[in-house]
N, C-alpha and C positions, 0 to 999 in steps of 0.2 A: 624570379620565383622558380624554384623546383618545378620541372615539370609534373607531379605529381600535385601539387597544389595548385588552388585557383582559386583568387578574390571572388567573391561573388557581392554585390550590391545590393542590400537589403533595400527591398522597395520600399519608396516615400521615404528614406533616410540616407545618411550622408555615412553609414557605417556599412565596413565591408565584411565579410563571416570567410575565414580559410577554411575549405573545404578539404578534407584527403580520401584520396579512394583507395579501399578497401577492397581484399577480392570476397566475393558472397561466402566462401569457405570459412573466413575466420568471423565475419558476421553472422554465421547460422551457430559457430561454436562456441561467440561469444552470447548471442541470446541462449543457448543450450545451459552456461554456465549462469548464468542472471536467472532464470526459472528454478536452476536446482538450487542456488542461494535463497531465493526469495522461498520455496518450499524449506529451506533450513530452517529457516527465520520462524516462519510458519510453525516452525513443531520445535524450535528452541521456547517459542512466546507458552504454547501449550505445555511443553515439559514444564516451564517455570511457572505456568501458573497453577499447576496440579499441583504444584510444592507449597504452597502460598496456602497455610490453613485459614485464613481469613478469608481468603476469596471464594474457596472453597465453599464454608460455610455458608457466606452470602448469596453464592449460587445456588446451593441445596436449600436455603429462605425462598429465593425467587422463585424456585421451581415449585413450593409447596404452595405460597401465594399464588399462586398458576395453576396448578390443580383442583386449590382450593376455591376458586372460581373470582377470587382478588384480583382483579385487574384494571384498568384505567384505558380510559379510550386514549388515543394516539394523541389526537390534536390538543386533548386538557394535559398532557405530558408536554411535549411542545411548549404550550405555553406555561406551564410550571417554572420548564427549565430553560425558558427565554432563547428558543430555538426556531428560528424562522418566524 
């Protein structure tokens, strides 16, 4: 093996994991770029869904049922929607 790699023995199994090290520089710049992708994501889903006249609509419904003091306790939603 590369000295740069090393089996490591997953405990309680007969499988081993290649490990490679990394200096902390390219791991603070690759988390750096993973946060600013995941905030892309973040405001590509927003852009796309401000576009989307339907969900719009349905939003501006929810929100008047919400004002309008229409609302449902949590646990009876839950169980509506077969969730826990």
């Amino acid at each position: 093996m590369n000295s740069q790699l090393e089996a490591i023995k997953s405990p309680g199994t007969d499988l081993a994991t290649d490990t490679v090290s990394i200096p902390t520089s390219l791991l603070l710049k690759m988390s750096k770029a993973a946060q600013a992708f995941e905030a892309f994501q973040d405001e590509l889903e927003d852009y796309l869904l401000s576009q989307d006249n339907g969900f719009v609509a349905r939003m501006r419904q929810a929100r008047a049922h919400h004002l309008n003091g229409e609302t449902r306790a949590l646990d009876l939603l839950k169980q509506e929607l077969c969730i826990e």
